[in-house]
N, CA, C and O atoms as a printed pandas DataFrame, in Angstrom:
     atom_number atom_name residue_name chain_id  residue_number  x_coord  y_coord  z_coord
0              1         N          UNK        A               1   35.205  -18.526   49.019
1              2        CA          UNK        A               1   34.924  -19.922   48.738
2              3         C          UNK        A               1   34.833  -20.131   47.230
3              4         O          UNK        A               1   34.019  -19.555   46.508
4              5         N          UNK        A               2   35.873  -21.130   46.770
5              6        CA          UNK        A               2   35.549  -21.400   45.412
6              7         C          UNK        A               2   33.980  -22.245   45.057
7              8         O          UNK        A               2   33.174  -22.883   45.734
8              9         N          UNK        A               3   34.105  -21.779   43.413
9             10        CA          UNK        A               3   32.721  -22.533   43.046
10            11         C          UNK        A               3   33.368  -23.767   42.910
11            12         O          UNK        A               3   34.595  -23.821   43.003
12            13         N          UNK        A               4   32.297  -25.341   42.578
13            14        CA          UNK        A               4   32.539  -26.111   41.882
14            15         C          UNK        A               4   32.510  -26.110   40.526
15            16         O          UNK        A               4   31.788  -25.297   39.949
16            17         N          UNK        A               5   33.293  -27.022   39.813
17            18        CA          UNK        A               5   33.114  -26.678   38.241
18            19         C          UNK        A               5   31.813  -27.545   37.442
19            20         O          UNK        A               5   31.665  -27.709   36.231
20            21         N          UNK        A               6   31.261  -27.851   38.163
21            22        CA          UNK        A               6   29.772  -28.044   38.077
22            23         C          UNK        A               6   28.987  -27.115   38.011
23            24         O          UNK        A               6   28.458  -26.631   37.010
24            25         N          UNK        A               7   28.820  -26.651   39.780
25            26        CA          UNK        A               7   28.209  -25.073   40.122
26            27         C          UNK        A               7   28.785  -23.786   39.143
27            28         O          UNK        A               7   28.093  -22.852   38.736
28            29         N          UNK        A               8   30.405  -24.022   38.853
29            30        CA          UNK        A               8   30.354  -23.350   37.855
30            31         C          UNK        A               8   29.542  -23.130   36.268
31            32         O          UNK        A               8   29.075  -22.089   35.806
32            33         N          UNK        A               9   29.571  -24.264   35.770
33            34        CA          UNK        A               9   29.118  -24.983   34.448
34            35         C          UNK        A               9   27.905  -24.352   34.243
35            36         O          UNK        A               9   27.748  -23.624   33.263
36            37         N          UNK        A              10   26.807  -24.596   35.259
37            38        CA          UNK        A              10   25.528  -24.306   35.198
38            39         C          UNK        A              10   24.819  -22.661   35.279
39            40         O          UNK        A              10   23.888  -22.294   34.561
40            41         N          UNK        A              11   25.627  -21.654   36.510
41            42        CA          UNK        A              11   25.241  -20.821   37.099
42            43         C          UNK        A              11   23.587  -20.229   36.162
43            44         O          UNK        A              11   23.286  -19.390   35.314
44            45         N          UNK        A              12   22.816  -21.431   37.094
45            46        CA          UNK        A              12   21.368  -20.846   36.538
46            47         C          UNK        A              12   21.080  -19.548   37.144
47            48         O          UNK        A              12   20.051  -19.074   36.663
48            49         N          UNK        A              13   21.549  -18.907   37.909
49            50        CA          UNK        A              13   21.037  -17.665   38.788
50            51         C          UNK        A              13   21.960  -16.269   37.913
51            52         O          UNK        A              13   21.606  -15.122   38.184
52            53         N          UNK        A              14   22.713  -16.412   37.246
53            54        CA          UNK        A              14   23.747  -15.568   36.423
54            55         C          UNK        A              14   23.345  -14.739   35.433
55            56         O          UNK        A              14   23.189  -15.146   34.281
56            57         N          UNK        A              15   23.072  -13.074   35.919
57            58        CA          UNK        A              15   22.073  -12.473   34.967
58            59         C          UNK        A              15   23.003  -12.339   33.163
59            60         O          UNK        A              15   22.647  -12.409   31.987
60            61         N          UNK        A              16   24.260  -12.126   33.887
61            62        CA          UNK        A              16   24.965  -12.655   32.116
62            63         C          UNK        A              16   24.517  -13.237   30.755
63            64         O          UNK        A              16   24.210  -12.866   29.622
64            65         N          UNK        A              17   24.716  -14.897   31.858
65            66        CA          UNK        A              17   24.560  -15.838   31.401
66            67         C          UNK        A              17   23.058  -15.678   30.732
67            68         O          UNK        A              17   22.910  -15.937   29.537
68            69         N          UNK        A              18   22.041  -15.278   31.482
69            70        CA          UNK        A              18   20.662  -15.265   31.479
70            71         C          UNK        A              18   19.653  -14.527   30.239
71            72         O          UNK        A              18   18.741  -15.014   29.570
72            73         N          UNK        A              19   20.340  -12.933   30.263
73            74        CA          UNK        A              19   20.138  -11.844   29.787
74            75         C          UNK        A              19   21.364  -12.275   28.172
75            76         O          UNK        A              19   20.938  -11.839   27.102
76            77         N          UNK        A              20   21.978  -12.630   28.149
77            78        CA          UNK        A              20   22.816  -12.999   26.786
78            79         C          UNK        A              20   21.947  -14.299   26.075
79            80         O          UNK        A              20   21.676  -14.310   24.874
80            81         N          UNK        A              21   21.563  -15.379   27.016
81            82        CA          UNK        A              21   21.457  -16.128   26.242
82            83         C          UNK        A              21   20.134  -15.717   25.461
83            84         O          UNK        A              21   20.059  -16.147   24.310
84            85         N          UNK        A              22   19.085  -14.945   25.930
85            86        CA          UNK        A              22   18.073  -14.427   25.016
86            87         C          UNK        A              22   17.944  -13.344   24.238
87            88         O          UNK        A              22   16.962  -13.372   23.496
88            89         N          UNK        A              23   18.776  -12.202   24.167
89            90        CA          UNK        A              23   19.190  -11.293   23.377
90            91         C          UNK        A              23   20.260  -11.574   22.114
91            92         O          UNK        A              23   20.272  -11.151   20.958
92            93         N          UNK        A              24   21.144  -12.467   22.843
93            94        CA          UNK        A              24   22.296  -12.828   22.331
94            95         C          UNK        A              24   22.374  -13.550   21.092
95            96         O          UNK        A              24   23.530  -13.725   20.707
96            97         N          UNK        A              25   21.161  -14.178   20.109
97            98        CA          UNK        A              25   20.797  -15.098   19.397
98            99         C          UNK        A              25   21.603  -14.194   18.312
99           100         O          UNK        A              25   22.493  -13.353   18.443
100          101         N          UNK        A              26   20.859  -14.767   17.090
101          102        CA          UNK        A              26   21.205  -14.125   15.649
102          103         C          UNK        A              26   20.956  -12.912   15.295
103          104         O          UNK        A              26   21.652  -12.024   14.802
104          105         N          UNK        A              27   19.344  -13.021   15.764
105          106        CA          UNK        A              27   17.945  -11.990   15.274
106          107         C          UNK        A              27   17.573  -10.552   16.266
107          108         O          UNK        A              27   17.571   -9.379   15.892
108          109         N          UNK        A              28   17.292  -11.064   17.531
109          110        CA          UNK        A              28   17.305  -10.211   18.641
110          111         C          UNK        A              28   17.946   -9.062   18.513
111          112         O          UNK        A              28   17.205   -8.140   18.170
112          113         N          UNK        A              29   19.157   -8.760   18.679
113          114        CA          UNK        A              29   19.582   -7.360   18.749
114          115         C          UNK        A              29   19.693   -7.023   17.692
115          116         O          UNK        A              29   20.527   -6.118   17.655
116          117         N          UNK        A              30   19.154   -7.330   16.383
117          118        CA          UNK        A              30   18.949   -6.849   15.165
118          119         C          UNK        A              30   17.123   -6.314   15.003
119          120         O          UNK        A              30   16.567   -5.250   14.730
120          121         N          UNK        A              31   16.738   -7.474   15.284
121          122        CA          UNK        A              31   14.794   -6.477   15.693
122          123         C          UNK        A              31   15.000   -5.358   16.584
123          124         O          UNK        A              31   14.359   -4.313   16.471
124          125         N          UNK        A              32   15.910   -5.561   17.496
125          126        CA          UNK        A              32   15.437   -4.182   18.126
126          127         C          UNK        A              32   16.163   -2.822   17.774
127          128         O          UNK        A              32   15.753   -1.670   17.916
128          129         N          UNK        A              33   17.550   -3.366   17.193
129          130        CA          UNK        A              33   17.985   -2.064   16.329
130          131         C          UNK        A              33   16.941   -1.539   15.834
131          132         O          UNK        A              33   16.345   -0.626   16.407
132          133         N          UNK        A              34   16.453   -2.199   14.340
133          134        CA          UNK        A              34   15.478   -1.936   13.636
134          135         C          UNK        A              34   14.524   -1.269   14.416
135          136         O          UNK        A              34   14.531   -0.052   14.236
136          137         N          UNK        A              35   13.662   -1.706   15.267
137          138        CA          UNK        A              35   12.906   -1.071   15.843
138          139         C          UNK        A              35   13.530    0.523   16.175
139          140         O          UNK        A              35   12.828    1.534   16.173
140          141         N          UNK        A              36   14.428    0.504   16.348
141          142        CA          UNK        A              36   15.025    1.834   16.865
142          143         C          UNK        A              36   15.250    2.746   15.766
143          144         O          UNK        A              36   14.989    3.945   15.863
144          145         N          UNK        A              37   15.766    2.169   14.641
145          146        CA          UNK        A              37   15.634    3.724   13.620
146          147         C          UNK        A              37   14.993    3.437   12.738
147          148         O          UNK        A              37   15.381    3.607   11.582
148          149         N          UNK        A              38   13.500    2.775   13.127
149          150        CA          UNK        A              38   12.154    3.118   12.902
150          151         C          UNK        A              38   11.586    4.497   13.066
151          152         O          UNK        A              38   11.075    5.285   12.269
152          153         N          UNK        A              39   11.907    4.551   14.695
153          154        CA          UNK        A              39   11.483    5.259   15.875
154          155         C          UNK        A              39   10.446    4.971   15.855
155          156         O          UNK        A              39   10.154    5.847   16.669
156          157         N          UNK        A              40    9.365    4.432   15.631
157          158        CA          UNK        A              40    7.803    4.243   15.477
158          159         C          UNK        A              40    7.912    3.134   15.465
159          160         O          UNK        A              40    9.001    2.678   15.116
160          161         N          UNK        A              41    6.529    1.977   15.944
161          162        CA          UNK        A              41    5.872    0.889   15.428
162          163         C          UNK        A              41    6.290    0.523   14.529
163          164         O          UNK        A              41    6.633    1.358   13.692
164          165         N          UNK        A              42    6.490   -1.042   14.218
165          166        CA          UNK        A              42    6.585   -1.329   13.066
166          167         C          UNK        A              42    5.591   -2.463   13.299
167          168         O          UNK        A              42    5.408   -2.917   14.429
168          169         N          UNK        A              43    4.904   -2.949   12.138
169          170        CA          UNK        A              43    4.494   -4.280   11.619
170          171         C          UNK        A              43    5.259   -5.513   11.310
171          172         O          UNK        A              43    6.330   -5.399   10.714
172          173         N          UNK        A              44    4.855   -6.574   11.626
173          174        CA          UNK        A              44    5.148   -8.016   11.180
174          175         C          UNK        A              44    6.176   -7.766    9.563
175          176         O          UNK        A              44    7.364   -7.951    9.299
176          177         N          UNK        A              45    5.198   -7.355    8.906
177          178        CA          UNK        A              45    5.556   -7.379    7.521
178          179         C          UNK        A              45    6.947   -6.151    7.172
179          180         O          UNK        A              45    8.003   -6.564    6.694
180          181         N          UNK        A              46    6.767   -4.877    7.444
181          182        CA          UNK        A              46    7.953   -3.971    7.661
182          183         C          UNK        A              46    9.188   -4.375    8.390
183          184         O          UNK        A              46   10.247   -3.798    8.142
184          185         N          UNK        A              47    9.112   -5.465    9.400
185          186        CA          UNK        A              47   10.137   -5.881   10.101
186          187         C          UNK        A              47   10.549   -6.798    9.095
187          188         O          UNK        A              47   11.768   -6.910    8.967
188          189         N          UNK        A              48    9.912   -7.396    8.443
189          190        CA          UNK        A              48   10.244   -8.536    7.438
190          191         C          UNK        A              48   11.192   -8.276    6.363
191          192         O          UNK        A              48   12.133   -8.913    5.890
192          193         N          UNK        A              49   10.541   -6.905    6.070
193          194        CA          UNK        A              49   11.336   -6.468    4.722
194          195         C          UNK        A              49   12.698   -5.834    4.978
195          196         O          UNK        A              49   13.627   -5.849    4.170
196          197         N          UNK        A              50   12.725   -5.140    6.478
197          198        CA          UNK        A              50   13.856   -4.998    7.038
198          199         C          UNK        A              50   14.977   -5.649    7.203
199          200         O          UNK        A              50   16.146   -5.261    7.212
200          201         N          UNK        A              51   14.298   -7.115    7.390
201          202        CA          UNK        A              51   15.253   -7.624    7.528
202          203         C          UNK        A              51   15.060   -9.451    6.784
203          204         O          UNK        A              51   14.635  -10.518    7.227
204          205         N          UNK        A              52   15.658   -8.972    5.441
205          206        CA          UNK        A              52   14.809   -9.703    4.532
206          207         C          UNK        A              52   15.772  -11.404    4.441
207          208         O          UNK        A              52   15.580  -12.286    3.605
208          209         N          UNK        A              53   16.652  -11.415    5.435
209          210        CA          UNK        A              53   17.360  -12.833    5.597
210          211         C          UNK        A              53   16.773  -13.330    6.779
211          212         O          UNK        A              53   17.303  -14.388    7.118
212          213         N          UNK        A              54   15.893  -12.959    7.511
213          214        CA          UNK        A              54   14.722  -13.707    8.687
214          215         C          UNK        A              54   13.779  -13.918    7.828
215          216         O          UNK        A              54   13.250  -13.166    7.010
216          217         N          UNK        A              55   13.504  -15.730    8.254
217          218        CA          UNK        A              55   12.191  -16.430    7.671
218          219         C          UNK        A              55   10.858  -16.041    8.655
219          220         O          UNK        A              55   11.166  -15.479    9.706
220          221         N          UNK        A              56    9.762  -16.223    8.481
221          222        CA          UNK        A              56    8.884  -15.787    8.736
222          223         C          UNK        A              56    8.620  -16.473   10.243
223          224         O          UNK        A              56    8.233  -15.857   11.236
224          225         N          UNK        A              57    8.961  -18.062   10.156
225          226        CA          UNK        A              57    8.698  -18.504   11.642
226          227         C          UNK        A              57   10.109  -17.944   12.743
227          228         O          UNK        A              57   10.104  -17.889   13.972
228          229         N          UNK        A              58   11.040  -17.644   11.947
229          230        CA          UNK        A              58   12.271  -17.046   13.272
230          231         C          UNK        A              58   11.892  -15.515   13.473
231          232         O          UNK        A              58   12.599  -14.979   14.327
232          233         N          UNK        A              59   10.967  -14.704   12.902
233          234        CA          UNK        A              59   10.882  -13.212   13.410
234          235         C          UNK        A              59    9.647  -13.699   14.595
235          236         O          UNK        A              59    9.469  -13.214   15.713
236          237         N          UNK        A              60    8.772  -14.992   13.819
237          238        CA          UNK        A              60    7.515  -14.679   15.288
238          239         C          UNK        A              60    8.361  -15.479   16.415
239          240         O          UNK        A              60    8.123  -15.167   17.582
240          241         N          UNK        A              61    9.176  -16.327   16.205
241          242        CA          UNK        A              61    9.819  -16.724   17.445
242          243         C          UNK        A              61   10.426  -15.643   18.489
243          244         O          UNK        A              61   10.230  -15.455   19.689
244          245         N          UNK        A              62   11.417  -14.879   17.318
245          246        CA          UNK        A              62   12.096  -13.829   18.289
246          247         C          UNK        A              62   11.430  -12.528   18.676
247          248         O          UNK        A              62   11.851  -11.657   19.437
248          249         N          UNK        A              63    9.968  -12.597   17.786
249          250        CA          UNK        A              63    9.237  -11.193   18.390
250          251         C          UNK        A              63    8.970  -11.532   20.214
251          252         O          UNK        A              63    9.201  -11.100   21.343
252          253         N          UNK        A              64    8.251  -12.738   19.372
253          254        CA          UNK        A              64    7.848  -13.288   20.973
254          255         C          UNK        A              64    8.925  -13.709   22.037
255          256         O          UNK        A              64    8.394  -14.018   23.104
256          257         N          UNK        A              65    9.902  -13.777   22.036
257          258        CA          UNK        A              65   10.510  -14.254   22.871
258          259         C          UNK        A              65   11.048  -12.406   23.778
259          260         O          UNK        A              65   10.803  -12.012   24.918
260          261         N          UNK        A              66   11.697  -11.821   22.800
261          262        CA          UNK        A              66   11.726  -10.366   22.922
262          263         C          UNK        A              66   10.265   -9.529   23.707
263          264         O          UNK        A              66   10.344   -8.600   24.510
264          265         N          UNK        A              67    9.212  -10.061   23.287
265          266        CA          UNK        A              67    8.038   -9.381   23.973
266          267         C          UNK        A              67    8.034  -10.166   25.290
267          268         O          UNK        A              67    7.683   -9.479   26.249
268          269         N          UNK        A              68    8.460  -11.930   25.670
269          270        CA          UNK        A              68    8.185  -12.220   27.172
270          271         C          UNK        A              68    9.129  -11.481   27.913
271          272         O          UNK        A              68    8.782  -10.858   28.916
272          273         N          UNK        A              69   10.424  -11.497   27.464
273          274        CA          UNK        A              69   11.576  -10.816   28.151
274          275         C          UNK        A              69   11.272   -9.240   28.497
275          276         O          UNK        A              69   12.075   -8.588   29.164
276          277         N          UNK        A              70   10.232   -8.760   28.068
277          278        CA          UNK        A              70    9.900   -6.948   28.404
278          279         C          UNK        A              70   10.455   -6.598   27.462
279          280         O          UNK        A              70   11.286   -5.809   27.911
280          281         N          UNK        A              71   10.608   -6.652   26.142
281          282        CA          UNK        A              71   11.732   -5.642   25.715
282          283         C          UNK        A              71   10.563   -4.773   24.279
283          284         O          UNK        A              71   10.785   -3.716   23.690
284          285         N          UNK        A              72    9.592   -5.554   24.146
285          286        CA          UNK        A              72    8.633   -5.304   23.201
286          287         C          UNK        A              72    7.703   -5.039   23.476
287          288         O          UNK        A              72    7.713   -5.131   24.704
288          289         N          UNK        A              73    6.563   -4.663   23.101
289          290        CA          UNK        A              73    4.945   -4.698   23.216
290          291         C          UNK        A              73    4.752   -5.036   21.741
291          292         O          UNK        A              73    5.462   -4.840   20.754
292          293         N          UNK        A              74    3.374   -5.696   21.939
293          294        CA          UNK        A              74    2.684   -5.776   21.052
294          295         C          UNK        A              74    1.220   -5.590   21.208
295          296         O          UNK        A              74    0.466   -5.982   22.098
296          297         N          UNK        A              75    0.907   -4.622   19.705
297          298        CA          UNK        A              75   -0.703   -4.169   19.921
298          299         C          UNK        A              75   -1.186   -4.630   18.894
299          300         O          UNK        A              75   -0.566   -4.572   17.831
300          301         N          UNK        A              76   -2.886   -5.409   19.038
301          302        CA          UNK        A              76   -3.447   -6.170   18.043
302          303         C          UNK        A              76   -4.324   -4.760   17.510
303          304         O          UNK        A              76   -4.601   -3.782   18.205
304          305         N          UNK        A              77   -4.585   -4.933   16.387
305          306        CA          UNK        A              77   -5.963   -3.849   16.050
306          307         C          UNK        A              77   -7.007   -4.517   15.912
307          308         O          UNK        A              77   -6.669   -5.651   15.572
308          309         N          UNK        A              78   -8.029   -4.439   15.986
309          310        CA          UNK        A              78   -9.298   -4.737   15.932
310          311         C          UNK        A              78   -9.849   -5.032   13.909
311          312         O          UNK        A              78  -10.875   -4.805   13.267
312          313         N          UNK        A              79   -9.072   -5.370   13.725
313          314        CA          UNK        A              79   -9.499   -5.165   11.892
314          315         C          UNK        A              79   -9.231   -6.934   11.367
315          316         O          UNK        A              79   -8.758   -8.001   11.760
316          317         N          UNK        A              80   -9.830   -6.373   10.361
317          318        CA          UNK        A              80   -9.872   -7.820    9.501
318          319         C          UNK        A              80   -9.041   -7.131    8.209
319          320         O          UNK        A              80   -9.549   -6.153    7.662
320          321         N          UNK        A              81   -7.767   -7.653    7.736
321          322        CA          UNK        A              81   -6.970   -8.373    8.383
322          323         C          UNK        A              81   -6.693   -7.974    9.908
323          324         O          UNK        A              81   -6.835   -6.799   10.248
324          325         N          UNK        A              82   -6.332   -8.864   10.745
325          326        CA          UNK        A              82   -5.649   -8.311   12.231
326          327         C          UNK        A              82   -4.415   -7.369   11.932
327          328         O          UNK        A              82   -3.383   -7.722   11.362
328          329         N          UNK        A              83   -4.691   -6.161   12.395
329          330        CA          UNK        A              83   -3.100   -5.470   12.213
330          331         C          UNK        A              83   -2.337   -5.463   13.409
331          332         O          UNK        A              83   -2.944   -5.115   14.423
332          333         N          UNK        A              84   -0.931   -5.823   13.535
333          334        CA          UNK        A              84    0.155   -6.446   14.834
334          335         C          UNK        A              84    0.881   -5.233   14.406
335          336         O          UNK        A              84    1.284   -4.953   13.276
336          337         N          UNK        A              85    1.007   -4.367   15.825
337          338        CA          UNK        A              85    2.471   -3.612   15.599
338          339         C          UNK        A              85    2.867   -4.240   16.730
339          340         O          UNK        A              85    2.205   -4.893   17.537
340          341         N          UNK        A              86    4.505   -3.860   16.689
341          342        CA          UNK        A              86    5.864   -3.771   17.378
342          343         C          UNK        A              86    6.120   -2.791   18.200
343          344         O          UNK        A              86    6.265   -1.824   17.451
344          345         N          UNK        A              87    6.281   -2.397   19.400
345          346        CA          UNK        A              87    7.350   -1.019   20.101
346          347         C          UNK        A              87    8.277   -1.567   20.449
347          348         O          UNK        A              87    8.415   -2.786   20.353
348          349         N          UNK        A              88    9.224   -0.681   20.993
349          350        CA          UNK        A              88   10.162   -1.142   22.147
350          351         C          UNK        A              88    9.758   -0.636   23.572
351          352         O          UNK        A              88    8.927    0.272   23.612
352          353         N          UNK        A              89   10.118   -0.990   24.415
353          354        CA          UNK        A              89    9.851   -0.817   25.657
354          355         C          UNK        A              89   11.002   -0.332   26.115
355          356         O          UNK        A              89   12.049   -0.294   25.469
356          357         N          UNK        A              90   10.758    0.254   27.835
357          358        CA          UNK        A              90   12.016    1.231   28.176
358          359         C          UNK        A              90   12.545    0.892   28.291
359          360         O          UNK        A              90   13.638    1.363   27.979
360          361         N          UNK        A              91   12.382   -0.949   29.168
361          362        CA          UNK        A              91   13.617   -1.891   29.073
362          363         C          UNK        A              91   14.641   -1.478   28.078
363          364         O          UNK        A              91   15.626   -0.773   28.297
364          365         N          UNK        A              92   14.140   -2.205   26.549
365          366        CA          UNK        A              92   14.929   -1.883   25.226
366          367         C          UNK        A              92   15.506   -0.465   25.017
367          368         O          UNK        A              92   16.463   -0.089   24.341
368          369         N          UNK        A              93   14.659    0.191   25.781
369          370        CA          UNK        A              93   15.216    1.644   25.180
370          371         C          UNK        A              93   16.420    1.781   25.702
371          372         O          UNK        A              93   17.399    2.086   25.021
372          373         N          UNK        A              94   16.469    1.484   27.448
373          374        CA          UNK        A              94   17.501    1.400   28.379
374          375         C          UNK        A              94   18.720   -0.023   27.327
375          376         O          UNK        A              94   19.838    0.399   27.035
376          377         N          UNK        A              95   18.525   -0.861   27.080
377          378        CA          UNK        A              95   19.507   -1.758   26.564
378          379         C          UNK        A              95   19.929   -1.053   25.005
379          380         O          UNK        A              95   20.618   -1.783   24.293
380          381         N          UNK        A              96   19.629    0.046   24.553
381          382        CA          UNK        A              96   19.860    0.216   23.187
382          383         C          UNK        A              96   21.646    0.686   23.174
383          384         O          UNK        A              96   22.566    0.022   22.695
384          385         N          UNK        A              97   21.732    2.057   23.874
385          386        CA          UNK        A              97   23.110    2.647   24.051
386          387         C          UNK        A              97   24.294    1.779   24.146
387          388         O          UNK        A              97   25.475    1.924   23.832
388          389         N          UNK        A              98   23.403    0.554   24.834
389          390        CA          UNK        A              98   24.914   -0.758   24.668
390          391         C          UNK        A              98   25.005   -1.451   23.271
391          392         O          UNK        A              98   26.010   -1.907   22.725
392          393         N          UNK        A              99   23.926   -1.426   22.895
393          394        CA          UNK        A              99   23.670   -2.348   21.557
394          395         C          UNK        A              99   24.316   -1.634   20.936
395          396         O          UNK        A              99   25.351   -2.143   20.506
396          397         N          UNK        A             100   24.036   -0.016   20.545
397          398        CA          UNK        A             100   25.113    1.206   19.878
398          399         C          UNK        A             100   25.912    0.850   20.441
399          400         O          UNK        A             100   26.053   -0.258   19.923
400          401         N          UNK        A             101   26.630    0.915   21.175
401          402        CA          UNK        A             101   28.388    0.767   21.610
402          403         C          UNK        A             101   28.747   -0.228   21.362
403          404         O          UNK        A             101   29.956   -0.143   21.149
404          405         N          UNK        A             102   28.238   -1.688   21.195
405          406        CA          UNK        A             102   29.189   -2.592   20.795
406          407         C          UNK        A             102   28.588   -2.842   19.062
407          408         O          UNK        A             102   28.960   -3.912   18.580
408          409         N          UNK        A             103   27.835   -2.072   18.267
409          410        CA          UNK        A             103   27.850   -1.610   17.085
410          411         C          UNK        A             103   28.786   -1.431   16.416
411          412         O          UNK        A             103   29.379   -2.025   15.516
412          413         N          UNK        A             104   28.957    0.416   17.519
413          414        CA          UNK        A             104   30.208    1.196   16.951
414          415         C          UNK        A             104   31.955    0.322   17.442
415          416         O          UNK        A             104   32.976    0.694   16.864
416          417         N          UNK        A             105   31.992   -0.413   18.153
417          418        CA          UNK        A             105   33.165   -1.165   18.246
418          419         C          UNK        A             105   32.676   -1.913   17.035
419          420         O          UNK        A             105   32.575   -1.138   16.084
420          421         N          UNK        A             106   32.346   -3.111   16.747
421          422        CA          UNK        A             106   31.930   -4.014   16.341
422          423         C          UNK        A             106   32.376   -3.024   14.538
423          424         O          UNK        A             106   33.153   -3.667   13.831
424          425         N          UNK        A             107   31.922   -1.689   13.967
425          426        CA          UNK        A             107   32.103   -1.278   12.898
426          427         C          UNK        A             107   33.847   -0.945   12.795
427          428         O          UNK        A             107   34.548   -1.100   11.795
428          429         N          UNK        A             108   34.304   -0.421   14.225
429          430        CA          UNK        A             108   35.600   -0.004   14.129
430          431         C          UNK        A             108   36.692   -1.498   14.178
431          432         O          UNK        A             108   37.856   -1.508   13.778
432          433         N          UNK        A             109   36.277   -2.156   14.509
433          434        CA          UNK        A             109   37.493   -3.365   14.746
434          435         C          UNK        A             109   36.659   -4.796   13.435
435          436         O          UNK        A             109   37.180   -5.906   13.333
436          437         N          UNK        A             110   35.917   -4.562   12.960
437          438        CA          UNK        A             110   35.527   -5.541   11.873
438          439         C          UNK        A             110   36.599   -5.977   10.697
439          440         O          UNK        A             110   36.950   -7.149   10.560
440          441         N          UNK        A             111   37.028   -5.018    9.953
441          442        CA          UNK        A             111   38.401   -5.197    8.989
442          443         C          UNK        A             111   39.591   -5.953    9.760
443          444         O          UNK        A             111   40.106   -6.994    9.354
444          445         N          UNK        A             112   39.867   -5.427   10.668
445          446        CA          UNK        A             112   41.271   -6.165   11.781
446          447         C          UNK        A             112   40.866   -7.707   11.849
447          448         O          UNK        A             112   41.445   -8.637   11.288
448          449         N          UNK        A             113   39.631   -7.767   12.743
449          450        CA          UNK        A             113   38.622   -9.509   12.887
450          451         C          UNK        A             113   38.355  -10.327   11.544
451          452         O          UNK        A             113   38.522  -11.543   11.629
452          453         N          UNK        A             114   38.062   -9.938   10.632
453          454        CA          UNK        A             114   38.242  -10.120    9.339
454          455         C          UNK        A             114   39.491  -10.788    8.664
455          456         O          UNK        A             114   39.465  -11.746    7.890
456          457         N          UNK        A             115   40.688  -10.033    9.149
457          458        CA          UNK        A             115   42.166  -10.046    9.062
458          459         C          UNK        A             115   42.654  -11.390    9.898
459          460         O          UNK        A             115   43.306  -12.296    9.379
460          461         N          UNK        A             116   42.365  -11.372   10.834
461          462        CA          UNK        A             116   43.062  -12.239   12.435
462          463         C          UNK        A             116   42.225  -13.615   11.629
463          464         O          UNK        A             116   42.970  -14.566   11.393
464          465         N          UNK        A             117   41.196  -13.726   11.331
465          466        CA          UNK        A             117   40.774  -14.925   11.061
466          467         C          UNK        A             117   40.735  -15.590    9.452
467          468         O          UNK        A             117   39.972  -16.443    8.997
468          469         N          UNK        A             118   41.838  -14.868    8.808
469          470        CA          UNK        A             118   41.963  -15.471    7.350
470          471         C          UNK        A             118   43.654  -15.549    7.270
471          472         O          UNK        A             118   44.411  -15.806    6.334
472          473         N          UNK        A             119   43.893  -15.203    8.702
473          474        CA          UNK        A             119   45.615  -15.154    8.346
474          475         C          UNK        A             119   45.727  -16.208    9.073
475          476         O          UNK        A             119   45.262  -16.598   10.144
476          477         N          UNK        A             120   46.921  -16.862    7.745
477          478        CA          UNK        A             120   47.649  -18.256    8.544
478          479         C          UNK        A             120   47.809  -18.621    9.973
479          480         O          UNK        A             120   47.882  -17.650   10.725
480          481         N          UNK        A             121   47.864  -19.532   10.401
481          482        CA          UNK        A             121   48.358  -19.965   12.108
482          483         C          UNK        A             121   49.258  -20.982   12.082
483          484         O          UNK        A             121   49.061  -22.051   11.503
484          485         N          UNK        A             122   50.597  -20.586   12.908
485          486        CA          UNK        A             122   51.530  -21.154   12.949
486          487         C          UNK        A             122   51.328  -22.547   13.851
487          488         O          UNK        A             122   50.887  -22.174   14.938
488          489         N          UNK        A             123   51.448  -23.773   13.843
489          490        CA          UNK        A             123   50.621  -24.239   14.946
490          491         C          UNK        A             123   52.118  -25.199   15.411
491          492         O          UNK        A             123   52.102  -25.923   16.407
């Protein structure tokens, strides 16, 4: 049975659709790289410097959005200042090997993509 192209349009039930549109942002699979060859916790502020073209309200957006989705924890410390670390979770750990693989594509076919989109089009 075909879909409608309505029922198509929408597919709210579509883990794709679902699982991309919240990983899939700008920031996301770049915090959790980072997190990864950390290998350790990181802080608010170390993630910052990591990644020093995220403004301060888009890392707490995407920490948090990354921590509802399972892919983070976060632990408060008991101190004045409050100290916030970062983990990844196994979720993330389990989603990393893809994040590496379309990395290592993403490093091998970049010059070519680079190429395809500054060369003329015959129209």
């Amino acid at each position: 049975m075909e879909r409608s192209r309505t029922e198509s349009a929408l597919f709210p039930g579509c883990p794709i659709r679902n699982v991309l549109a919240r990983i899939g942002d700008k920031w996301s699979l770049l915090v959790l790289y980072t997190l990864e060859r950390a290998g350790e916790p990181m802080r608010f502020g170390a993630l910052r410097k990591a990644l020093p073209d995220i403004s301060q309200k888009m890392l707490t957006v995407t920490l948090r959005t990354l921590e509802q989705d399972g892919y983070l924890t976060r632990k408060v410390w008991p101190e004045v200042p409050p100290r916030v670390e970062y983990a990844l979770t196994e979720r993330a750990r389990s989603l990393l090997p893809h994040i590496n693989g379309l990395i290592a594509w993403a490093a091998e076919h970049m010059e070519a993509i680079k190429e395809e989109r500054t060369a003329p089009r015959n129209m």
